[in-house]
Legacy VTK file of the C-alpha trace (Angstrom):
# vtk DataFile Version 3.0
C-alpha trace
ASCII
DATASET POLYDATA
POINTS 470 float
4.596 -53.369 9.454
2.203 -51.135 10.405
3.988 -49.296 12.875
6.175 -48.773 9.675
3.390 -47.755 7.274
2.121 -44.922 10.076
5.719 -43.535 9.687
6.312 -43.308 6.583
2.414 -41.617 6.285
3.261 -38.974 8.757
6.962 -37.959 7.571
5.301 -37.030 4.020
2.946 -33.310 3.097
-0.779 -34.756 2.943
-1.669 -31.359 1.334
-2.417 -32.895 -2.502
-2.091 -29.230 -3.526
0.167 -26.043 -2.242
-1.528 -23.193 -0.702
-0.217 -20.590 -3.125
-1.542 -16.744 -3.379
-4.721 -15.998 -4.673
-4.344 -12.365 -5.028
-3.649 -13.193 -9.112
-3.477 -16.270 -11.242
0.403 -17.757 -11.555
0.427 -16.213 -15.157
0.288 -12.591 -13.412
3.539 -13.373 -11.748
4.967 -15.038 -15.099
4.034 -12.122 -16.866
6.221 -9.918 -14.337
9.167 -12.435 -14.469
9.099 -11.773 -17.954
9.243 -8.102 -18.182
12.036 -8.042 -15.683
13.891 -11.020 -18.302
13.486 -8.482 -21.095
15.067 -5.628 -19.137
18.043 -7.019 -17.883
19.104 -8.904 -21.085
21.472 -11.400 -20.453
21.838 -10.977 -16.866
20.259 -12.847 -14.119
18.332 -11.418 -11.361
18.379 -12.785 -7.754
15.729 -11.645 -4.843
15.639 -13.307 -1.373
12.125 -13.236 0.321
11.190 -12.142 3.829
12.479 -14.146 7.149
9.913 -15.960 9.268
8.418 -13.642 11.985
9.920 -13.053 15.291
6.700 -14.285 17.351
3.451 -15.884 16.444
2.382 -13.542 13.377
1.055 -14.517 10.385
3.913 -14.276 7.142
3.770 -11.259 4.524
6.014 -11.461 2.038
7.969 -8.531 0.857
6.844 -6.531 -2.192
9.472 -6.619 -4.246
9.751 -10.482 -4.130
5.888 -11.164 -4.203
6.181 -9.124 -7.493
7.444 -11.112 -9.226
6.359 -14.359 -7.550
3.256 -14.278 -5.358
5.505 -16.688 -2.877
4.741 -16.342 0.902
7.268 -19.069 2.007
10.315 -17.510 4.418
13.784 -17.082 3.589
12.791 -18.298 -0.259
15.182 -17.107 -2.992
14.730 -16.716 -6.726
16.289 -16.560 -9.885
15.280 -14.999 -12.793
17.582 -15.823 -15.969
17.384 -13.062 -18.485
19.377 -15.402 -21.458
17.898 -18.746 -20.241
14.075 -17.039 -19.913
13.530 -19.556 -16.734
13.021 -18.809 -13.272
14.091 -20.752 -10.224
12.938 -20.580 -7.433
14.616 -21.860 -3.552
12.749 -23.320 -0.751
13.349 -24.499 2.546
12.399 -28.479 2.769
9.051 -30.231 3.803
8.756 -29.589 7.903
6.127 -31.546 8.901
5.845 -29.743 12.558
6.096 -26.639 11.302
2.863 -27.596 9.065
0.930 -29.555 11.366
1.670 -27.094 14.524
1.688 -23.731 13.190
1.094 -22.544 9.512
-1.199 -25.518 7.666
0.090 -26.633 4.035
2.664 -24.669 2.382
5.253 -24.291 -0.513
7.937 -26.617 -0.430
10.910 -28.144 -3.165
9.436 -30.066 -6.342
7.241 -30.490 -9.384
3.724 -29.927 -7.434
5.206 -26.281 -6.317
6.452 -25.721 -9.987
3.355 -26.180 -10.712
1.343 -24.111 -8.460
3.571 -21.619 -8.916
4.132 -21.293 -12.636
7.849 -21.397 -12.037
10.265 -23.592 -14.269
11.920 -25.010 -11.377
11.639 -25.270 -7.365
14.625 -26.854 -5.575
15.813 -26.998 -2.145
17.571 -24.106 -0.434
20.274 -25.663 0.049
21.278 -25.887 -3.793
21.063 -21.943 -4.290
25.161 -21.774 -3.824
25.465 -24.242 -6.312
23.347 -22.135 -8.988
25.443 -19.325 -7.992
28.552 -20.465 -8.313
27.491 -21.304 -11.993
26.572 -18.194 -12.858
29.825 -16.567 -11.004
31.764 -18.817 -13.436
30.244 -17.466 -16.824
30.836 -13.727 -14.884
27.439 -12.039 -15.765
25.725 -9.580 -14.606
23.921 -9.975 -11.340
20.798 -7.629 -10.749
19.280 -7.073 -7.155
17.320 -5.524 -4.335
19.926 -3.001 -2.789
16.922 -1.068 -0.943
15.815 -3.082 2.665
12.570 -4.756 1.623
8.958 -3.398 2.546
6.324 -5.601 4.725
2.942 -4.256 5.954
2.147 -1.250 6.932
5.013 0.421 5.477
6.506 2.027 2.396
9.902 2.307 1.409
11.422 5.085 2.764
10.177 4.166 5.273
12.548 0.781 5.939
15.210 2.983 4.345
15.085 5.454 7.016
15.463 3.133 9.924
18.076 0.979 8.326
20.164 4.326 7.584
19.217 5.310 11.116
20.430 1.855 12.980
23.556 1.652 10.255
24.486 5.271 11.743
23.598 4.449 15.490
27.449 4.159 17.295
25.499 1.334 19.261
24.324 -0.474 17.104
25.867 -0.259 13.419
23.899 -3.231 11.966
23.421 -3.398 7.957
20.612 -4.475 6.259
19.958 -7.566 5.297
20.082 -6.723 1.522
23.658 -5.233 2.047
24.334 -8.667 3.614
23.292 -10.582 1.120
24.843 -8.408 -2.098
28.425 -9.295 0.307
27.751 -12.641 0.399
27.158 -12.836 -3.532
29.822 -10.693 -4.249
31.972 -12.924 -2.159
30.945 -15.762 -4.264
30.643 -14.205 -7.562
33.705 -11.828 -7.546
33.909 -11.508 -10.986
29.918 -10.331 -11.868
29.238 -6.760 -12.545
26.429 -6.210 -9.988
23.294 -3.729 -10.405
20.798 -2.630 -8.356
17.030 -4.334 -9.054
14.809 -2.080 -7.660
14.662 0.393 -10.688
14.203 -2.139 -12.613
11.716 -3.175 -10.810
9.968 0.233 -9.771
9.513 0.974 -13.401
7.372 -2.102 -13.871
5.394 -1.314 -10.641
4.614 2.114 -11.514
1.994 1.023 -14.540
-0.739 -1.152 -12.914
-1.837 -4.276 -14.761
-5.910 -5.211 -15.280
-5.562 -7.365 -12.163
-3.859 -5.281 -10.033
-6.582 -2.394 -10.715
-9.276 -5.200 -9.914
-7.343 -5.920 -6.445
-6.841 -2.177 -5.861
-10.376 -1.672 -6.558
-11.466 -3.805 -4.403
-9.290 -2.577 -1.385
-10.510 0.372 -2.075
-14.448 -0.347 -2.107
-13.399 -2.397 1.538
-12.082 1.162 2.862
-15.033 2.808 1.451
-17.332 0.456 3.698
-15.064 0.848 6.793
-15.229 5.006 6.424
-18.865 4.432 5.955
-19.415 2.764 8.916
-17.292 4.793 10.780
-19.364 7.301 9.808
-22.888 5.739 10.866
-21.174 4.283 14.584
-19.760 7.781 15.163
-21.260 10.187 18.182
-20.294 12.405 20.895
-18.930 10.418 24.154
-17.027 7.510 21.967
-13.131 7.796 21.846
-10.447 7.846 17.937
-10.407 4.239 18.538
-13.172 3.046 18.790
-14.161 3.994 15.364
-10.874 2.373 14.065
-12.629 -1.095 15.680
-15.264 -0.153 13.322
-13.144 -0.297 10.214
-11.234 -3.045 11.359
-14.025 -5.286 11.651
-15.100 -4.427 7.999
-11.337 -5.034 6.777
-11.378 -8.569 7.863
-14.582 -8.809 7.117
-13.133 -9.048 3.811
-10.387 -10.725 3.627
-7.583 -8.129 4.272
-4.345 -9.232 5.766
-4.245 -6.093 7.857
-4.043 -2.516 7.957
-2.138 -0.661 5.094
-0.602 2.193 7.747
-1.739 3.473 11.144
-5.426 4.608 11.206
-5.232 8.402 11.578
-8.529 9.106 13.131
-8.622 12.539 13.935
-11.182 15.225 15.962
-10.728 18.596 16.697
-7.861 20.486 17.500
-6.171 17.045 16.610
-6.618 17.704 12.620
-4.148 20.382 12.689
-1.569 17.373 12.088
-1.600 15.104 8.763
-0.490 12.245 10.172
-1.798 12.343 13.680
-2.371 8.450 14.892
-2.998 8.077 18.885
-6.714 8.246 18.539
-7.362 8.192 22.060
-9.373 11.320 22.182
-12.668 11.401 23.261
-15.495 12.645 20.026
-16.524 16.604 21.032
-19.827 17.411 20.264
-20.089 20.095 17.832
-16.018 19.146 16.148
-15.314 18.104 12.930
-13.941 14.652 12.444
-10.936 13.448 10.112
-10.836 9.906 8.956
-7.946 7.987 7.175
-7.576 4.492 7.334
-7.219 1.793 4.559
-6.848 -1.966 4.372
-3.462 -3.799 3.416
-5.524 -6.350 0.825
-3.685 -9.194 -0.996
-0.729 -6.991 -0.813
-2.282 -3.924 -2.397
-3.098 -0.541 -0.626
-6.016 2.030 -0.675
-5.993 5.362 0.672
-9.044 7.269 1.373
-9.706 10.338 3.786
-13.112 11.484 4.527
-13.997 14.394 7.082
-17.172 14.373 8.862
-18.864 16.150 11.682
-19.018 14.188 14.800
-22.787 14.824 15.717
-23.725 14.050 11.874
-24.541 17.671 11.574
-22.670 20.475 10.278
-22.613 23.870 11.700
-23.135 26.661 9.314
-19.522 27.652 9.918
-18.434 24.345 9.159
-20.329 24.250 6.005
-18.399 27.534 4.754
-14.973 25.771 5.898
-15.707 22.719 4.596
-18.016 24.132 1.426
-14.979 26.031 0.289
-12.177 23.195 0.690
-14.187 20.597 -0.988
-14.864 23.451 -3.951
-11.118 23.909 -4.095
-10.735 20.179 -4.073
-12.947 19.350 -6.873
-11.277 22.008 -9.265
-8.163 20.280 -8.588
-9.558 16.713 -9.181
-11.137 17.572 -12.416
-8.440 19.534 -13.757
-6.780 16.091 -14.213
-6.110 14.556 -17.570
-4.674 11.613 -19.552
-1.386 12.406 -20.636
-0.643 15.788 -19.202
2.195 16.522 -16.774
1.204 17.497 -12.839
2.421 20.930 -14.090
-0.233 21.387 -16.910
-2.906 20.149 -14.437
-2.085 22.718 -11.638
-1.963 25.598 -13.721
-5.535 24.436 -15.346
-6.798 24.259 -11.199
-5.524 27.645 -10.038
-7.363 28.962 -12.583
-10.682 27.654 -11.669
-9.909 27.891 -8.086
-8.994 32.092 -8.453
-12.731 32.064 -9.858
-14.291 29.867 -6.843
-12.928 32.473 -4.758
-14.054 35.291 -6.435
-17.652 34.219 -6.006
-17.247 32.138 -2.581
-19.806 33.594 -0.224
-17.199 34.242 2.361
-18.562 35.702 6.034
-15.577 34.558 7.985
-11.904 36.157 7.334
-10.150 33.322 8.782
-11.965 30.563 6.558
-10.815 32.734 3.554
-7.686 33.554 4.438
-6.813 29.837 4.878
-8.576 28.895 1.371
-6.428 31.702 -0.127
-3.189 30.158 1.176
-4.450 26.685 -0.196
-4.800 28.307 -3.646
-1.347 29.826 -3.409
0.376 26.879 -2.377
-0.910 25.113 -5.675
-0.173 28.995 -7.367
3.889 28.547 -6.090
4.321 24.753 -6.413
6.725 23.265 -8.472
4.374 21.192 -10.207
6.064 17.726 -9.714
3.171 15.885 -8.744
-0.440 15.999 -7.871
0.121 13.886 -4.676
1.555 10.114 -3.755
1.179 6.686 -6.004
-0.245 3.953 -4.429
-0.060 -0.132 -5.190
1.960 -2.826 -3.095
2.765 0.174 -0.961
0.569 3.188 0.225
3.107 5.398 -0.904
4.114 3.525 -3.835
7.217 4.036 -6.462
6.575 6.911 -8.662
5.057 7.297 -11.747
7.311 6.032 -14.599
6.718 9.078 -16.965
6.298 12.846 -16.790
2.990 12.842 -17.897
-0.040 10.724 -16.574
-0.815 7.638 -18.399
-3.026 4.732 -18.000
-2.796 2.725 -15.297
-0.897 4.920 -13.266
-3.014 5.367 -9.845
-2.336 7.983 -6.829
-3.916 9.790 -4.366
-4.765 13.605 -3.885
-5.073 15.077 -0.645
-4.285 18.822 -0.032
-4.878 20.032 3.473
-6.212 23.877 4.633
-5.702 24.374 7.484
-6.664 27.493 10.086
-3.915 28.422 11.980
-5.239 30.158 15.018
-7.588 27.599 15.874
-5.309 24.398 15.330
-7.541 22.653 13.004
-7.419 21.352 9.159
-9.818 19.694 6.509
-8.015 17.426 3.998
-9.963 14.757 1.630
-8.526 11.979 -0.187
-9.396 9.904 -3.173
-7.978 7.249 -5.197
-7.425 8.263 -8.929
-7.026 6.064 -11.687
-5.623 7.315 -14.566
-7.837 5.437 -17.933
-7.492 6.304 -21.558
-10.081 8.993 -22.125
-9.276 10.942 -18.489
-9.747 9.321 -15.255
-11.554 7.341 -12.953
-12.255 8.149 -9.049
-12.532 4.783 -7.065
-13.615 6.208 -4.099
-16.352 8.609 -5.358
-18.663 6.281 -4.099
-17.591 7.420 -0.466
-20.009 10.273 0.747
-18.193 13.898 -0.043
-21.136 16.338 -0.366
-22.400 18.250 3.224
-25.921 16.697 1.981
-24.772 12.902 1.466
-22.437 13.016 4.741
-25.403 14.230 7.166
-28.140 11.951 4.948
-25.820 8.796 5.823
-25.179 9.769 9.669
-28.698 10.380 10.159
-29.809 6.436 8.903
-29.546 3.230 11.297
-26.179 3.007 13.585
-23.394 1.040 12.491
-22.874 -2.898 12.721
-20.934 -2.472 15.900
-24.142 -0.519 17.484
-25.202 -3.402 19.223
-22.196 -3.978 20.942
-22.207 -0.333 22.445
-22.870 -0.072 26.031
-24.121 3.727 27.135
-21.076 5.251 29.851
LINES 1 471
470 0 1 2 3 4 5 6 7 8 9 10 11 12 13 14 15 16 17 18 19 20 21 22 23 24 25 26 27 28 29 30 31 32 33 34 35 36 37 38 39 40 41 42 43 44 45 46 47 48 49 50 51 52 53 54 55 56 57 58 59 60 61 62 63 64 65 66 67 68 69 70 71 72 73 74 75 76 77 78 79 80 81 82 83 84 85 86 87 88 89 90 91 92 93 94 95 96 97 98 99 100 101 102 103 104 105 106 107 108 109 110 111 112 113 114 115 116 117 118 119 120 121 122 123 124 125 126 127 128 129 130 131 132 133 134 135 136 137 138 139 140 141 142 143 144 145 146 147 148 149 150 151 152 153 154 155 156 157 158 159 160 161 162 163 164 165 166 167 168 169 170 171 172 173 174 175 176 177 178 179 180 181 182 183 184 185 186 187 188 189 190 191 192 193 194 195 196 197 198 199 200 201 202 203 204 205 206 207 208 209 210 211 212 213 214 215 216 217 218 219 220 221 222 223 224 225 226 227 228 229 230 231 232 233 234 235 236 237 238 239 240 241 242 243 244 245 246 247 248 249 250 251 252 253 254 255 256 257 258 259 260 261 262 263 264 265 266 267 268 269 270 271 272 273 274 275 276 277 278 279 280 281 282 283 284 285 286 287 288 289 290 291 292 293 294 295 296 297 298 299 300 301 302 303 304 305 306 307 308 309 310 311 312 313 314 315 316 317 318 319 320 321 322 323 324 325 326 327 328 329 330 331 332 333 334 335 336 337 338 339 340 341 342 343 344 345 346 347 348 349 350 351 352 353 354 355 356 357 358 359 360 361 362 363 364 365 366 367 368 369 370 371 372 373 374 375 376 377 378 379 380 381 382 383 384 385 386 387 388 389 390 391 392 393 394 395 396 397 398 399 400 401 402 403 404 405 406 407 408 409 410 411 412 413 414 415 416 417 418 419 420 421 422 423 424 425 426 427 428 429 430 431 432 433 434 435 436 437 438 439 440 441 442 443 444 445 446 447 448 449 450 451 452 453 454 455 456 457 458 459 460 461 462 463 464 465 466 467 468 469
């Protein structure tokens, strides 16, 4: 008997509650299900969520299905039912090793999930065919995902690329797993009109909700404390890298999940290129240094770029490269307003810039011929936007509207660069657009010659201690 009772003990969860996100409350997600139930009407959409990894690596859902559900459980699928207003949502069964050896408590079929979720209904994988065939039978409209979903560290072009690129390659020819998938529902529901999700979807992304600003915030003040630190460890002698330890250590410090993109740490010569990432070059004394690295934080992104001189003083030439730029930056930056197109903000910024020049205290040609072809670039531009979105992806879907209204954030980061000498300066700040104007979320990050050189010259960074002398 109690040989029995042990059994029965171990073959059932012992987790009274299931681990679900706590990036937002489950009325955040509800609140999404819902706007994507008003937009489709009487159609149903259906999402499948990431695999399991490859390897021992910790699960991050894909953004398009954590949108909407905030579920980090592999190969889940959900159902949102524009007519019925109820969500369903799929899981693989209890696995007791798969608990008690690798991941800890999870999401699994039944009421407690429901409820942890804030979803009307969580049922076992294995019934998903069964729901589908139901809704082949009535023939409506099926909405989803046609675009290969985005993880970590990615945004989605980026997936897009390499699935077009491996769909193309004569030796390989895969498809993606979402083209899968739409053939196998097709194949089921033949007679269903089928639409793609992701506008849909994108739309609803593009205006950030009150929590999604707080979580944004916050990744943001996290990658304001790693560039900080970056900047108090950083010296002569020390290599890219070991400066991106520095912000690492401060993104799990808080809680991040991981990086949002590749840390492009950049000195000398090697901020000639935007997206430069090997940081294995060793800190020159007397160079300029180029930081740009952000946390990937309860799904959300920052993106932040400060520049920095590696001996925590400037030269006076580097003051008049950098003094201009960050000039020309700032007239760009507060040209922006609430409900003005990219196009109207531009034309405001040239203006002030062709004045900045006109009085710029100029003694090298090179530094003002490069901060003449920065002005000109914003002179001949097309207008279309002020520089990338950011939210569940670094380079997040685009705005929803011409103009810029609230909630809408995205970056701005123009580079000038001086040809001859293979180097650039480029900033970056988070903007979020608010009802009277806008916000900066990274002003708190040091900008001005003054600050920069006032916080290099305090006490070393945290990882000062740790440094051994070569």
């Amino acid at each position: 008997m109690k040989n029995t009772l042990l059994l029965l003990l171990t073959a059932l969860p012992l987790c009274a509650q299931p681990v679900f996100t706590d990036a937002f409350p489950a009325q955040e997600f509800a609140a999404h299900r819902n706007a994507v139930m008003a937009a489709i009407g009487q159609g149903v959409a259906i999402l499948q969520g990431t695999t399991e990894r490859p390897g021992e690596q910790a699960l991050r859902q894909s953004n398009q299905f954590f949108y909407v559900s905030g579920v980090v459980e592999p190969r889940a699928i959900l159902i949102i039912d524009g007519r019925a207003k109820t969500s369903t949502l799929f899981l693989n069964p209890y696995n007791q090793r798969r608990e008690t050896m690798m991941f800890g408590p999870g999401l699994f079929p039944g009421e407690a999930a429901a409820k942890a979720t804030g979803i009307d209904a969580v049922l076992p994988r294995e019934d998903f065919r069964k729901a589908l065939e139901t809704i082949a039978r009535e023939g409506r409209t099926i909405f989803t995902p046609y675009r290969p979903e985005v993880l970590g560290e990615a945004s989605a072009s980026d997936p897009a690329a390499l699935a077009r690129n491996t769909k193309a390659d004569p030796w390989d020819g895969r498809i993606s797993r979402e083209e899968a998938f739409l053939a196998h529902l097709k194949e089921v529901a033949a007679k269903s009109e089928f639409q793609d999700l992701d506008p849909i979807l994108d739309k609803l992304r593009g205006t950030k909700t009150l929590r999604e600003i707080a979580v944004i915030r916050e990744a943001t003040r996290i990658t304001g404390m790693a560039i900080i630190e970056a900047m108090r460890d950083c010296r002569p002698g020390i290599k890219e890298y070991e400066l991106q330890a520095d912000a690492e250590f401060v993104f799990k410090k808080y809680g991040a999940y991981g990086p949002s993109y590749f840390a492009l740490i950049a000195t000398g010569q090697n901020t000639w290129y935007s997206h430069y990432h090997k940081d294995t070059a060793v800190l020159q004394d007397g160079d300029l240094l180029q930081f740009d690295y952000a946390p990937d934080y309860k799904n959300y992104q920052s993106d932040v770029t400060r520049v920095f001189p590696v001996n925590g003083k400037f030269t006076a030439r580097q003051k008049e490269f950098y003094g201009i730029y960050l000039k020309l930056y700032q007239a760009v930056m507060t040209s922006i307003e609430v409900h003005q197109k990219p196009s109207a903000i531009i034309a405001k910024a040239v203006k002030k810039m062709d004045a900045i020049l006109a009085a710029y205290p100029f003694t090298d040609n090179r530094i003002k011929a490069a901060a003449q072809t920065f002005v000109d670039k914003y002179r001949n531009s097309r207008g279309n936007s002020l520089g990338h979105t950011v939210g569940l992806e670094v380079h997040d879907v685009r705005n929803p509207t011409e103009t810029l209204e609230p909630g809408q954030i995205f970056t701005i980061e123009p580079a000038m660069l001086i040809p001859e000498e293979h180097v650039g300066i480029r900033l970056e700040d988070m903007i979020l657009i608010t009802g009277t104007g806008y916000e900066n979320l990274s002003a708190f990050v040091p900008v001005e010659i003054e600050d920069i050189e006032k916080m290099m010259s305090g006490h070393k960074g945290l990882s000062d201690a740790l440094w051994v002398p070569r």
